[in-house]
N, C-alpha and C positions, 0 to 999 in steps of 0.2 A: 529494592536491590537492583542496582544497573551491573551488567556484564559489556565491557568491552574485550571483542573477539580482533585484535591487530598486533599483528608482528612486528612493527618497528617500535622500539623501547620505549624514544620519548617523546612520541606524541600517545603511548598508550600510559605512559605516566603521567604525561600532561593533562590529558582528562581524566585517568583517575582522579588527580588531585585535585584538580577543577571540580568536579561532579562533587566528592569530600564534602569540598571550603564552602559548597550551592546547597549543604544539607541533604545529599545522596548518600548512603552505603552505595559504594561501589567495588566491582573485582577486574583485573583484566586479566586478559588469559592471549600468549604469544603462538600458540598452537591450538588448531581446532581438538586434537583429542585430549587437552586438558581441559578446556570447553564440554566438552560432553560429559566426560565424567563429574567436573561439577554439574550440569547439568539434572544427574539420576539423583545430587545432591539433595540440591533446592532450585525451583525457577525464579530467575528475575521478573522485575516487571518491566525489563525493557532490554534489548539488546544494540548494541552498538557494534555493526558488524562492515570488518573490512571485506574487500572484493579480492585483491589478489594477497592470498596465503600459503603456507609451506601445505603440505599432507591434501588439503581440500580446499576448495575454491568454494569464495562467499557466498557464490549466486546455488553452487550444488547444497549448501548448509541450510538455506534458505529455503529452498526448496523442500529437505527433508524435514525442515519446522513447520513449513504448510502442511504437507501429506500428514501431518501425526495430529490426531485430534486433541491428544494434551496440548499439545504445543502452538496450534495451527492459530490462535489469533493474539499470539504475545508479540507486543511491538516491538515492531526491527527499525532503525536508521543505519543506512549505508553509508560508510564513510571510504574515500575509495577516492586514489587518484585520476581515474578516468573520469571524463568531463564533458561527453560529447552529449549530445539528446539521443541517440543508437544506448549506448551503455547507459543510461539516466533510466529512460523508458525499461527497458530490461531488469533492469532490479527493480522496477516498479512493479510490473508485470508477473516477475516472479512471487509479490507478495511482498515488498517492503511499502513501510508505510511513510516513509520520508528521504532523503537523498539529500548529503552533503559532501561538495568535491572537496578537496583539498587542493590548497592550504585553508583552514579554517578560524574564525576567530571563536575563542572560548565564551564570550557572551553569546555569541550567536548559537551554538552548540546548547548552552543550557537554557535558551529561550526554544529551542527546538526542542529539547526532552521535553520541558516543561507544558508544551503544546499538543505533545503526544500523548505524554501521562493523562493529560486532562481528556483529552478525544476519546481515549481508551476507556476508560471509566464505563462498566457495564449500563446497557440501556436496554427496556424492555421492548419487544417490537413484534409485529402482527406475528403469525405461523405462517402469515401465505399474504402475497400479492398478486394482484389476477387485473392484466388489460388484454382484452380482447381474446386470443386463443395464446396470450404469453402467461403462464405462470410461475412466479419466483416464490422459492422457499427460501426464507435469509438463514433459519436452523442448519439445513442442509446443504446450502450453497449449490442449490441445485436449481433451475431453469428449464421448464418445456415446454415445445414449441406445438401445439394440437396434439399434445401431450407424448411426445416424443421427447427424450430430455437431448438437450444440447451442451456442448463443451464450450468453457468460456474460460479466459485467464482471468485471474483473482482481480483486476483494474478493470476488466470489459463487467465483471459481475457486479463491483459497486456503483461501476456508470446507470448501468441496466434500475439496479435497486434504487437509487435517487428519484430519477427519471419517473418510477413505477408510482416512489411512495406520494409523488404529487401528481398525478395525471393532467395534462392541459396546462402546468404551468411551467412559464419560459425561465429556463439557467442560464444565464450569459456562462460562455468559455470561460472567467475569470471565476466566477463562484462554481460550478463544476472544477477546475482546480483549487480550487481554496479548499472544498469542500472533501473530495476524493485524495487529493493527493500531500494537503493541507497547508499548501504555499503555492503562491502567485509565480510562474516560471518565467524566461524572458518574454519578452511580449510579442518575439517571431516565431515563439516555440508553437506547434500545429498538434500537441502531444494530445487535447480534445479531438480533433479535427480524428485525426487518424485514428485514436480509437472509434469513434462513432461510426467512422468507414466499415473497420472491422466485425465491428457488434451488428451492422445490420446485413452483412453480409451472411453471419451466422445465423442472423434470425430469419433468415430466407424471406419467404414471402410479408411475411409480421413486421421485418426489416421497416416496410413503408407505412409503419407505425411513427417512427422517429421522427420527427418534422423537423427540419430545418429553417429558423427562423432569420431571415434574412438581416447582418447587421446588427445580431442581438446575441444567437445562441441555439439551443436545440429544446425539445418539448416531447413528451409522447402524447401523443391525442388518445382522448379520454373513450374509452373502449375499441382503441383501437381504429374509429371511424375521424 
């Protein structure tokens, strides 16, 4: 079951019936509190969610799918006429797992569910990741620094968790987003660069764990040293 959350008619009829004719049960819904109360329904296994809407705004809706642990890792795709990397990054940040501006094409839309669906697919993975005095709990979504825990946006904590789960070995920027954000962005886009800024800023001194590999990409060095 796919939910599309967008108020203009007929592009939310257009993918319904797209999503249909591609083998989806799909619903869409033109207002967020028809949204919710199907919702208490049944959950999708994916949401298609616009940015700007009547009652509530896509990035506040998003937000309250993360904080609810029912809810907290059912895939979202932002569909949304804003197009900048400011607005792109932001609903990334907030916890979407893909991002498509509009105007869009309908192949490309269900070559994107279809990439999601698959990602999403539950995987078994350690209780704990531990480099040097960093340790990441993936259950918990929780991170401490000499065991002090630290606050991370939902994009700085899957950078983090990659990085972790291979110690010493180098991401190029292009597979770090393939990986994390699951599409290749334009090729001036800095959207790695600046988080990795961010994340080692938060990791304070641990920060100089990150290496930056000149020309290639980034790495955390294997305990830390």
């Amino acid at each position: 079951m796919i939910y599309i959350l967008e108020d203009d008619n007929s592009i939310r009829e257009l993918v319904t019936y797209t999503l249909n004719r591609s083998g989806y049960e799909a619903k869409g819904f033109d207002l967020p509190s028809l949204f919710w109360a199907e919702m208490e329904k049944q959950m999708p296994d994916l949401l298609l969610l616009d940015i700007m809407l009547p009652e509530e705004d896509g990035i506040h809706i998003l937000k309250r799918l993360r904080a609810n642990s029912a809810t907290s890792q059912l895939p979202v795709i932002m569909l949304t006429a804003k197009g900048s990397e400011y607005d792109r990054v932001t609903g990334l940040d907030s916890g979407a797992d893909d991002y498509i501006p509009k105007p869009f094409g309908m192949m490309e839309l269900v070559a994107r569910v279809n990439a999601l669906l698959r990602r999403a697919k539950p995987r078994t993975a350690p209780d704990e990741y531990q480099v040097g005095a960093i340790e990441l709990f993936p259950a918990r979504h929780q991170v401490l620094v000499n065991k002090e825990e630290i606050s991370l946006t939902h994009k700085e904590f899957e950078l983090l968790s990659v990085l972790m789960q291979q110690p010493g070995i180098v991401f190029t920027r292009e597979k770090l987003l393939n990986q994390i954000w699951g599409y290749t962005f334009e090729a001036e886009s800095r959207t790695v660069d600046v988080h990795i800024r961010t994340l080692r800023q938060k990791l304070g001194e641990c920060g100089s764990y990150i290496e930056t590999v000149r020309g290639t990409g980034y790495r955390i060095r294997e305990n830390g040293v």
